[in-house]
C-alpha positions in Angstrom: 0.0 0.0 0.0 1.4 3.8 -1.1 2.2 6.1 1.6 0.2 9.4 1.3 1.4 12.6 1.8 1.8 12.6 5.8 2.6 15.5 8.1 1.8 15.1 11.9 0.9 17.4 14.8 4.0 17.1 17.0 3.4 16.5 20.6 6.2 18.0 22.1 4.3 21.4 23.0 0.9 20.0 22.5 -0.8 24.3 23.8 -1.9 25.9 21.2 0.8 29.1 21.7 4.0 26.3 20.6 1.4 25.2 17.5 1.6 28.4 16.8 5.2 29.2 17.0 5.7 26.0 15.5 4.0 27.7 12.6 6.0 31.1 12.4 9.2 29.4 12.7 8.2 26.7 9.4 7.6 30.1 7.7 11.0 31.9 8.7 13.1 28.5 8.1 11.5 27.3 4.5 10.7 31.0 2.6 13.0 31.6 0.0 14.2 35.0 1.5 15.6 35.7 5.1 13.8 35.2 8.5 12.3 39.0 8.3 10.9 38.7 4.6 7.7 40.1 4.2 5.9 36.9 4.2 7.0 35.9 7.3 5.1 39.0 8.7 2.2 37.9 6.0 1.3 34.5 7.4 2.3 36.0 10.9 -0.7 38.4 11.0 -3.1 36.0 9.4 -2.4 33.3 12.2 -2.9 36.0 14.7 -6.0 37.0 13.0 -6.7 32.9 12.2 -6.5 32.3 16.4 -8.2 35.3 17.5 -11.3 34.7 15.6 -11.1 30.8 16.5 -11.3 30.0 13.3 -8.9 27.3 10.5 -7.1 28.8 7.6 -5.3 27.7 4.7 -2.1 28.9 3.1 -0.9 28.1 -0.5 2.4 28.8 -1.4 3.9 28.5 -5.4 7.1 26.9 -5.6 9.1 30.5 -6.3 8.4 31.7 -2.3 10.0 28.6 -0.8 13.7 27.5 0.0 13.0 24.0 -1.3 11.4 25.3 -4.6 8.5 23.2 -3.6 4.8 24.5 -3.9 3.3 24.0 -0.5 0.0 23.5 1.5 0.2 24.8 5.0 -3.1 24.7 7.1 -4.1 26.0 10.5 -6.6 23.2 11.9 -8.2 22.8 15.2 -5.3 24.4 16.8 -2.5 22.6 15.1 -0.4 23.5 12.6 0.9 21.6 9.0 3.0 21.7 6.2 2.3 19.5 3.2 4.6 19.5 -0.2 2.6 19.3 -2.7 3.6 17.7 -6.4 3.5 19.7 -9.8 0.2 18.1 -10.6 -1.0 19.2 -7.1 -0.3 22.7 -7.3 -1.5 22.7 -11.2 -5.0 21.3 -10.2 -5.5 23.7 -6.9 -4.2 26.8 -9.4 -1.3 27.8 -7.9 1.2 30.6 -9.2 4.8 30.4 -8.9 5.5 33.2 -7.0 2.0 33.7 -5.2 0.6 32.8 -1.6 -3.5 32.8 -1.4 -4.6 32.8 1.8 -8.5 31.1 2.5 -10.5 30.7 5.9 -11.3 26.8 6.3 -14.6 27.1 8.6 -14.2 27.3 12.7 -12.1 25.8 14.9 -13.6 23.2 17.3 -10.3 22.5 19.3 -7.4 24.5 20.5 -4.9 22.2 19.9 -3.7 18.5 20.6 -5.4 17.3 24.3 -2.9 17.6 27.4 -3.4 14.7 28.4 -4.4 12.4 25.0 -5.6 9.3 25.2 -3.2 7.9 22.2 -0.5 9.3 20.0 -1.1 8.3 16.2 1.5 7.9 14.0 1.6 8.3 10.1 -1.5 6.6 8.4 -0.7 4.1 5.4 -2.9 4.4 2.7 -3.7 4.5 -0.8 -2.6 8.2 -2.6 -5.6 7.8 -5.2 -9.4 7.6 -4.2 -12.5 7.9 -6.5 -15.3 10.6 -5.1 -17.5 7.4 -4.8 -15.0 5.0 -2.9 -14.5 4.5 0.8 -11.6 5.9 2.1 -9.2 2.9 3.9 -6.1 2.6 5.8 -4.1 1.8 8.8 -2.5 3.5 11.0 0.1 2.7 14.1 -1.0 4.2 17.7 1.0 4.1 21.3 -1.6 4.8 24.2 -0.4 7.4 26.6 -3.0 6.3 30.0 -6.1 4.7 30.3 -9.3 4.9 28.2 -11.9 5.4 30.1 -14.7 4.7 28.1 -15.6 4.7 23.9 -13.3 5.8 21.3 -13.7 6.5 17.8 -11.5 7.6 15.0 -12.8 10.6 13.2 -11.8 12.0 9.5 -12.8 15.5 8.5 -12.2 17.3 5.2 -13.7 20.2 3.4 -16.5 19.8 0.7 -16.2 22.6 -1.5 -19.4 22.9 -3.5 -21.7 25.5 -5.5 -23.2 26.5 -2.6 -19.5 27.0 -0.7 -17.4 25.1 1.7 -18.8 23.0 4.5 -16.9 20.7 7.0 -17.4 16.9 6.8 -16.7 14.4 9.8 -17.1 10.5 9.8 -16.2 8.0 11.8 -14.5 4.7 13.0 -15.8 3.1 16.0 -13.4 0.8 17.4 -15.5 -1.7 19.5 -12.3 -3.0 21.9 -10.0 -1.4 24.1 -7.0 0.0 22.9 -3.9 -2.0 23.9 -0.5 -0.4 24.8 0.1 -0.1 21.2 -0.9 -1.3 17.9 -2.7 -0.6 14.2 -5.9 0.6 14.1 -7.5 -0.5 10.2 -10.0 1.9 9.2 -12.9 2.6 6.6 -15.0 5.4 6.0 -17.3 6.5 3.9 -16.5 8.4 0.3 -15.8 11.8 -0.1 -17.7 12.8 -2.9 -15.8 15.5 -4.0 -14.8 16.8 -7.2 -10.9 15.6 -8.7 -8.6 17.1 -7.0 -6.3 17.2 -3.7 -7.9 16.8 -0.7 -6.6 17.4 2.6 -8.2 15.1 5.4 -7.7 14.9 9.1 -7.4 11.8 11.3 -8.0 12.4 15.1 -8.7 9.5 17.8 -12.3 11.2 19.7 -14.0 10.3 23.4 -17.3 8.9 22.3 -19.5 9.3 25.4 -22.6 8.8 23.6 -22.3 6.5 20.3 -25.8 8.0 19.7 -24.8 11.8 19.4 -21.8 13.4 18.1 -22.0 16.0 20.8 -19.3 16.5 23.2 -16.7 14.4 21.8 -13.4 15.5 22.3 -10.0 14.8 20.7 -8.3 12.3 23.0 -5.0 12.3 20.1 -2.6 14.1 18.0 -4.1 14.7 14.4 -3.0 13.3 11.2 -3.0 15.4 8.0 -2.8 13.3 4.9 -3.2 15.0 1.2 -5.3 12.9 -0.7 -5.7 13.0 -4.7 -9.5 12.4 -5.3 -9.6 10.9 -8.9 -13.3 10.6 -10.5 -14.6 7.4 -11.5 -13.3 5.9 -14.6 -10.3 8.9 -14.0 -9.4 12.3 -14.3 -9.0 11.5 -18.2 -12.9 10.7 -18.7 -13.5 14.2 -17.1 -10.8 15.4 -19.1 -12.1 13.9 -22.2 -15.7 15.3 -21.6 -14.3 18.8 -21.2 -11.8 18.8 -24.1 -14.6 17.5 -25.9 -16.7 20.6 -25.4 -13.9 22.7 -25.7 -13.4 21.6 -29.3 -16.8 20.9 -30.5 -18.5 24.0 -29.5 -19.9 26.7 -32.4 -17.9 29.7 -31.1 -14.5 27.0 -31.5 -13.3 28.7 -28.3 -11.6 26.4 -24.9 -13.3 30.1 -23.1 -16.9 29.7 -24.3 -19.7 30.2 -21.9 -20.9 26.9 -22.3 -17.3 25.2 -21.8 -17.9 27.1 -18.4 -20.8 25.8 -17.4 -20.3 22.2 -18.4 -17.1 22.3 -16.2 -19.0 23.2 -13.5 -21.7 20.7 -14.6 -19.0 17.7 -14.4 -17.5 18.7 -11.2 -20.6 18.8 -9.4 -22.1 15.6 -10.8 -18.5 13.8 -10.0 -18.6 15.8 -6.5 -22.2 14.4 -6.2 -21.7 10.8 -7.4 -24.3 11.0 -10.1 -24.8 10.2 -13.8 -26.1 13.1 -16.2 -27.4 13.7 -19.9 -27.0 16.9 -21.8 -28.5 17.8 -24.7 -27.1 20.3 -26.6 -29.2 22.3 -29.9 -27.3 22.3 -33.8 -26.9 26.4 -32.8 -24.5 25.3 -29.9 -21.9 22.7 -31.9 -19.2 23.1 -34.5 -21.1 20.4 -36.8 -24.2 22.2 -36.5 -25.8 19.0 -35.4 -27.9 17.8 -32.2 -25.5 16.6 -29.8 -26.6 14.1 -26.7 -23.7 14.0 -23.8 -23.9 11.6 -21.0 -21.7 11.1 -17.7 -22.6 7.5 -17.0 -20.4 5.7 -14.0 -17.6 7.9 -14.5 -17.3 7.8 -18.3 -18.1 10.5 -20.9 -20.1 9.5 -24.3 -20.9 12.0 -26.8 -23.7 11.1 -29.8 -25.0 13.0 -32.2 -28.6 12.7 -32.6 -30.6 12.9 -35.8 -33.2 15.6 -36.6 -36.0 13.9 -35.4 -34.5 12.6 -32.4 -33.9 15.9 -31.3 -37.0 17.3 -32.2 -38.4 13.8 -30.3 -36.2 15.1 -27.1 -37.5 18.6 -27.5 -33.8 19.7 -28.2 -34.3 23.4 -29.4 -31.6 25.2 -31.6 -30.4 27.2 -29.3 -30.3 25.2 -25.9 -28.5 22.8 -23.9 -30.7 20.8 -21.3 -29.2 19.0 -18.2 -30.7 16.3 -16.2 -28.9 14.3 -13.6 -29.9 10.6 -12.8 -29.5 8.3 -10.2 -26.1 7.3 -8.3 -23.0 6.2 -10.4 -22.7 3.0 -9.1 -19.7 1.6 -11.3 -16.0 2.2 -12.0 -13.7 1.8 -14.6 -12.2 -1.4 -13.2 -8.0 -0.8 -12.4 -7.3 -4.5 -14.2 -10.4 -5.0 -16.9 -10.9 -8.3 -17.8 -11.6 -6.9 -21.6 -12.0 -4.0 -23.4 -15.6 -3.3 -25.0 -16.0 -1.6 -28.1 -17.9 -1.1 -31.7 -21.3 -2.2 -30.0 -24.3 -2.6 -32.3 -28.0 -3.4 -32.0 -30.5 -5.1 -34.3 -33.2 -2.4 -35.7 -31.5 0.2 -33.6 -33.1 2.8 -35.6 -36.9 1.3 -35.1 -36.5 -1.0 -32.0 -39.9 -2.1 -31.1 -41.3 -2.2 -27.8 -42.4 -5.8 -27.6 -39.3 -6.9 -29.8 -35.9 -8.8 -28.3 -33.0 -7.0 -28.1 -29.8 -8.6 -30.2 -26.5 -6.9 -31.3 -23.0 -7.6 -31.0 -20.2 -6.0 -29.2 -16.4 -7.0 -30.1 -13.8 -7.2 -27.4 -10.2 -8.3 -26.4 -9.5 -9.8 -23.4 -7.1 -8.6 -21.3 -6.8 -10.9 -18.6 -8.2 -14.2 -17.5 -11.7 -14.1 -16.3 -11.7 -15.2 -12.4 -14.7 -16.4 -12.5 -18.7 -16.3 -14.6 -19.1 -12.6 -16.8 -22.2 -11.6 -18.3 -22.7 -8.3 -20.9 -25.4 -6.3 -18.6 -27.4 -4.2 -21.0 -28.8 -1.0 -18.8 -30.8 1.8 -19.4 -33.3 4.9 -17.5 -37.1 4.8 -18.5 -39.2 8.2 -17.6 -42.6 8.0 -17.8 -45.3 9.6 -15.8 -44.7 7.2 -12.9 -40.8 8.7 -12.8 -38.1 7.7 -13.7 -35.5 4.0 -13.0 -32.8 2.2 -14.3 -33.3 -1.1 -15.8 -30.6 -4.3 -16.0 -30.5 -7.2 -18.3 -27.9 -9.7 -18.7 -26.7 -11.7 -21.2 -24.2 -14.4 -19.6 -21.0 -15.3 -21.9 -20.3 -18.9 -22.1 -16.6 -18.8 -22.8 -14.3 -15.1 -23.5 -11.9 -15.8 -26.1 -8.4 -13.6 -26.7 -10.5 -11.2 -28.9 -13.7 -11.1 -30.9 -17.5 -10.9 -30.9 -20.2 -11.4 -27.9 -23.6 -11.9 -30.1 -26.1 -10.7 -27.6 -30.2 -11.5 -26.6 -31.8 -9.4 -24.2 -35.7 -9.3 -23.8 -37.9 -6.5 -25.1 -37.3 -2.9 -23.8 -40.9 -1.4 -22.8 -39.8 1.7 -22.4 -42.2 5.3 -23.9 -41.7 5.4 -27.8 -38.9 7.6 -28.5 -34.4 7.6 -28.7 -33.6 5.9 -25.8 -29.3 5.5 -24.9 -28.5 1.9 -23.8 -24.9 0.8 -22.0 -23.2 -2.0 -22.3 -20.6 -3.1 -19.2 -18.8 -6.6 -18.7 -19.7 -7.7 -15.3 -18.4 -10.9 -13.2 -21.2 -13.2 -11.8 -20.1 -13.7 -8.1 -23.8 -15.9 -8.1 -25.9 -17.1 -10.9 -29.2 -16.8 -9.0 -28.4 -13.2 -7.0 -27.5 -10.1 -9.3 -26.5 -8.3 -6.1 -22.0 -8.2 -5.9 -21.7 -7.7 -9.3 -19.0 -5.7 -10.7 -17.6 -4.6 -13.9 -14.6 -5.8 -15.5 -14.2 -3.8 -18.8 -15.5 -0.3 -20.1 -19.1 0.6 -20.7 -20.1 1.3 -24.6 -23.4 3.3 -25.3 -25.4 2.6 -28.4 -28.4 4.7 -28.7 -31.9 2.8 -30.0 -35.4 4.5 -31.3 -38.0 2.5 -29.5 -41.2 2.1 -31.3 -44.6 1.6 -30.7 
């Protein structure tokens, strides 16, 4: 397992005044310039300003202001002070200049600093540098109790969720159901973040729990842990990539600055921060090919299809306008090791696909590993009608996967409202014949979009 980004609270002045001079002297040691340079005085003041108010704060620093030509995150949190070097890709993605330092408020401070008297000291976490917004965050980490637990502990992790309506803090938790020993490992799991790609900075802190039913009065009874995360979508950054570049070139003005690359960035992110799929549509006035486009974010990859006249007109797509409608929770990743790779996807009477009529197609594929076990081709889709709207699954189980080649497929009728309806395709392993629940895909997902017909 990768080691994270790690930089601890240090307990050998656990008041808050030492945190702080801790802080001022980081500052003096690692600037580029001389102990009195004027950004010694600039973090200086905001920590003064930081502790007074009893409030966290943020600093980052380009690589041009630091002796180590590193850009840096430092951070003022609950009392304690950190220092995280951040990589190139890091400091690209949070928009850092070389020779800038932005300074941002990070919510109030609930704690004044590590306990007196903790409970535990916590040493670095191990865990993986890479999560998706949709996957749990896991680790271990190594503690050495310092006296006697008197009663429930838990561990808690707390981020920032920066979102269109602005920042709010985030806390989950570990409960650990024995008695700490003298020392040890703690493993851990939490829930996902569900933030957009990026670095995130989480917390790790060991709490008193003195009522597992309430969150009130717990108390830090540790040291904190900082660790900087990088929070990849699923399917990765390159599907959000992809979707964006693909906007970037395909819209009519021909412009990477247009209004509507804007607000499909901020479109993506949210969906990605939100774990949800999405469909755009997008009018021939907005596109380069003066066409009708449909867009979809489905599990964390990006398909773009261009639609027909009467599709669009069937979609109520107008000239002019781009339409945006979320849908249900990603529940799928790209997988890290596919078992195959998916692609040229075709169905039977795509263009007038009955109601009552089976579905059959074919989908080619290469195989990139060994299957471990039973796959099936799932075939899914979202029906609205007036009773709302739900995601259907169909599976089509593969007898035998070759190196490379053709899955012919048979699915049963799609009663869905007449109209262009878009269809995915995913590889999946069959944990259980009889129970659909546990299955997983092991390739990528390809769309084919069908006019259903009544």
């Amino acid at each position: 397992m990768n080691r994270a980004f790690v930089l601890l609270a240090l307990l050998v002045a656990p008041a808050q005044d030492s945190e702080k001079d801790k802080a001022i002297q980081w500052i003096k040691d690692n600037n580029r310039w001389t102990a009195d340079a004027p950004i010694v005085k600039r973090v200086t003041d905001d920590l003064e300003v930081t502790i007074k108010d009893g409030s966290n704060c943020r600093w980052l620093l380009g690589e041009g202001l630091t002796k180590a030509k590193k850009p840096y995150l430092l951070t003022w949190h609950d009392g304690q002070f950190f220092a995280v070097e951040m990589t190139a890709a890091q400091a690209a993605a949070l928009k850092i200049e070389k020779m800038n330092i932005a300074t941002t408020p990070d919510g109030d401070a609930r704690e004044n600093g590590p306990p007196a008297k903790p409970i535990v000291t916590l040493s670095a976490p191990e865990m993986a540098k890479t999560f998706k917004p949709n996957q749990e965050i896991t680790g271990k980490i190594a503690f050495k109790r310092e006296r006697e637990q008197a009663g429930d502990v838990a561990l808690r992790l707390s981020f920032r969720r920066v979102g269109d309506g602005g920042a709010t803090s985030v806390d989950q938790w570990h409960y650990l159901t024995a008695k700490l020993g003298k020392e040890g490992t703690l493993d851990f799991k939490f829930g996902d973040s569900k933030v957009s790609d990026g670095p995130l900075l989480i917390f790790i802190t060991v709490c008193e729990v003195p009522d597992p039913k309430s969150s009130d009065g717990r108390k830090a009874a540790s040291n904190t842990a900082a660790v900087l995360l990088d929070i990849k979508s699923a399917g990765g950054v390159s599907e959000k990539e992809k979707a964006i570049q693909w906007m970037k070139d395909n819209n009519a003005w021909k412009a990477a600055d247009a209004p509507t690359v804007k607000g499909f960035t901020e479109d993506v992110d949210a969906i990605i921060r939100d774990g949800k799929n999405c469909r755009w549509t997008l009018g021939e006035g907005l596109t380069k090919q003066e066409k009708p486009y449909l867009l979809a974010w489905q599990d964390g990859q990006f398909f773009a299809i261009e639609l027909s006249a009467a599709q669009a007109k069937s979609l109520e797509v107008e000239k002019m306008s781009v339409g945006m409608t979320p849908y249900g929770a990603a529940r799928d990743s790209l997988p890290a090791s596919p078992t195959a790779t998916l692609s040229d996807a075709s169905i039977t009477d795509a263009k007038a696909l009955k109601a009552d009529q089976e579905v059959t197609g074919k989908a080619s594929f290469k195989r990139e590993a060994a299957p471990k076990g039973d796959v099936a081709l799932r075939l899914s889709y979202r029906i609205v009608n007036e009773r709302g709207s739900s995601t259907s699954d169909t599976w089509h189980y593969v007898d035998a996967l070759g190196k490379a080649g053709e899955i012919e497929f048979k699915y049963g009728a799609i009663d869905a409202p007449a109209g262009p309806l878009l269809v995915f395709l995913t590889l999946c392993d069959v944990p259980d014949a009889k129970e659909s629940d546990g299955r997983k895909p092991v390739s990528n997902t390809v769309a084919v979009l069908v006019n259903i017909t009544r």
